[in-house]
N, C-alpha and C positions, 0 to 999 in steps of 0.2 A: 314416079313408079319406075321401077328398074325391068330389065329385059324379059324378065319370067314373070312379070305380074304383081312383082312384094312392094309395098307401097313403104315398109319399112324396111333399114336394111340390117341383115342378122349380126348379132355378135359371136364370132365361134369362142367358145369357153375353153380355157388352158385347161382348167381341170376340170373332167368330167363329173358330174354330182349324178350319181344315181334314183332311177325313177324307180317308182311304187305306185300297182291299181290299189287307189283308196280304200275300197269296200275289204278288198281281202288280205292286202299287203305284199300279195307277189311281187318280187323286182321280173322290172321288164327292161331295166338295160340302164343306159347310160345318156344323161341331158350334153350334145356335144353343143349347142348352139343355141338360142334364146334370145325376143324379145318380148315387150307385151301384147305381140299377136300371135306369136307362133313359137316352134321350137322343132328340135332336130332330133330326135334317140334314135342311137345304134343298137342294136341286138340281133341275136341268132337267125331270130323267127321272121321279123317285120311286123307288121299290122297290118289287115285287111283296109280297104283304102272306103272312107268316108265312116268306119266305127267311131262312137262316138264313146269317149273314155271320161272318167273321173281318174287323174292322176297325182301323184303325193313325189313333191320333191323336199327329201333329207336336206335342211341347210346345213352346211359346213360348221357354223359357231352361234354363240348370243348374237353379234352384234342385231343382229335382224326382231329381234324383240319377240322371236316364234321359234318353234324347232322346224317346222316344215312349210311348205305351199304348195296347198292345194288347187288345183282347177279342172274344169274340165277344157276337151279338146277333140276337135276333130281330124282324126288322119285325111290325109289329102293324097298320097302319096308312098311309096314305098323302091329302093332302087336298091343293086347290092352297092356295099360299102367298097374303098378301094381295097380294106384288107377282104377278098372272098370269102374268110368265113362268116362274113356279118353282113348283114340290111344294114341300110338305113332308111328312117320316117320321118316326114316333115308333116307337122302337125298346126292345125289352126286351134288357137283359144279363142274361148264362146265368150268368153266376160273376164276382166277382172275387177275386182273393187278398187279405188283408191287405195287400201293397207297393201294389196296382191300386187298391183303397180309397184309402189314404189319399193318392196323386196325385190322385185325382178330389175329393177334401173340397178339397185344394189349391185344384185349378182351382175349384171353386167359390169359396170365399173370394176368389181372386184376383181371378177376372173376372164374377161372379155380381153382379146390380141386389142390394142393399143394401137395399132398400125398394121398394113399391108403385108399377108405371109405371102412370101413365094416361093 
C-alpha cells in the first residue's frame, strides 16, 4: 500500500477520454488517471465527496470489442486541479466484471505514462 492508502498504483492517462452520467448522458469532464479501483476526472464543478455515480466512458476505437464502459463509483474526494480553473476527483469503483477489467488493463497500456513524469 503506498503513502495515501492506494493499494494499487494509478496510471495517469496521456490522453484524456471523456466521462458521461450513464442514466442521462451529461459530460462531467475528463478520465485523467485510471485503474481497476479507482479513477481520477477533472471538471469545473467537482463532485460532492462519497456520491455515488453510475459513469459511461466513450472508448477511443473497436479494438476493445464495446463503444463504452460502464461503472459505477464512489467520489472519495475532490481538490482544485493545478490549472485553478478546474477540480479534480478521485473516485473508488464499486465492481467490475472480468469483460470491465480487462478494458480497463487495456486503456491503461494504451494510453497510461510508461514511466516516471517529472
Amino acid at each position: 500500500m503506498d503513502r495515501d492508502g492506494r493499494i494499487m498504483q494509478r496510471k495517469e492517462l496521456v490522453f484524456y477520454l471523456e466521462l458521461f452520467a450513464t442514466e442521462t448522458g451529461e459530460k462531467l469532464g475528463r478520465l485523467v488517471d485510471l485503474t481497476t479501483r479507482g479513477c481520477k476526472v477533472v471538471n469545473v464543478d467537482g463532485f460532492d465527496s462519497g456520491a455515488v455515480m453510475a459513469l459511461t466512458v466513450m472508448l477511443p476505437d473497436k479494438r476493445y470489442g464495446v463503444e463504452k464502459l460502464s461503472f459505477n463509483a464512489i467520489s472519495r474526494w475532490s481538490e482544485p486541479d493545478v490549472n485553478p480553473d478546474y477540480l479534480v476527483t478521485g473516485f473508488e469503483i464499486i465492481r467490475l466484471g472480468a469483460r470491465e477489467r480487462k478494458i480497463v488493463r487495456k486503456l491503461m497500456a494504451q494510453f497510461g505514462f510508461k514511466g516516471e513524469v517529472t
